[in-house]
C-alpha positions, 0 to 999 in steps of 0.5 A: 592629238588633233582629231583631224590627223587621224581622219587624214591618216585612215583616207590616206591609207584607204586610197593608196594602201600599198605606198602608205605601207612602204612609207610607214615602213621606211620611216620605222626603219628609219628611226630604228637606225638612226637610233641604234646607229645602224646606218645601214638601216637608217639608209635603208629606211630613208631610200624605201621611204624617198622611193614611195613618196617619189612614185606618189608624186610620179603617180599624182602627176600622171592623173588627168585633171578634174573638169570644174563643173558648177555647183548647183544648189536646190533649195525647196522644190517649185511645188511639194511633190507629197499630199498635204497632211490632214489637220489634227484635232484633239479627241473628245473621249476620255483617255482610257487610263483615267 
């Protein structure tokens, strides 16, 4: 499986928990009839289904737009904001496990 389906399933359900809910419930309900050729639920599962995918796009249309705003990119800071560090030098003892 494409590992960008997953990622895309688990933002879906976290922004809109309830729709996500009544879609996946319509579509099993759905499957189940057409299967069992229970039309009943097969009609069932395609009205919850059509119901929540048109109150999604209802709700996706009354949202306002997003302004474009600029995208600024920092690179390095004009001067380095931190002190310099301090120059190592190699020490002149012998290492304690020699």
């Amino acid at each position: 499986m494409n590992a960008v389906f997953p990622r895309f399933l688990k933002s879906t359900y976290r922004k809109e928990p309830i729709i996500s809910v009544l879609i996946t419930m319509g579509v099993i309900d759905a499957l189940i009839g057409g299967l069992d050729d229970s039309w009943s639920l097969f009609a069932f599962g395609l009205g919850t289904t059509g119901i929540a995918l048109a109150y999604k796009w209802w709700r996706i249309q009354q949202r306002p737009p997003l302004p474009e705003e600029p995208v600024v990119q920092h690179y390095l800071p004009s001067r380095s904001s931190s002190a310099a560090l301090p120059m190592l030098s190699v020490s002149k003892k012998k290492p304690p496990y020699q």
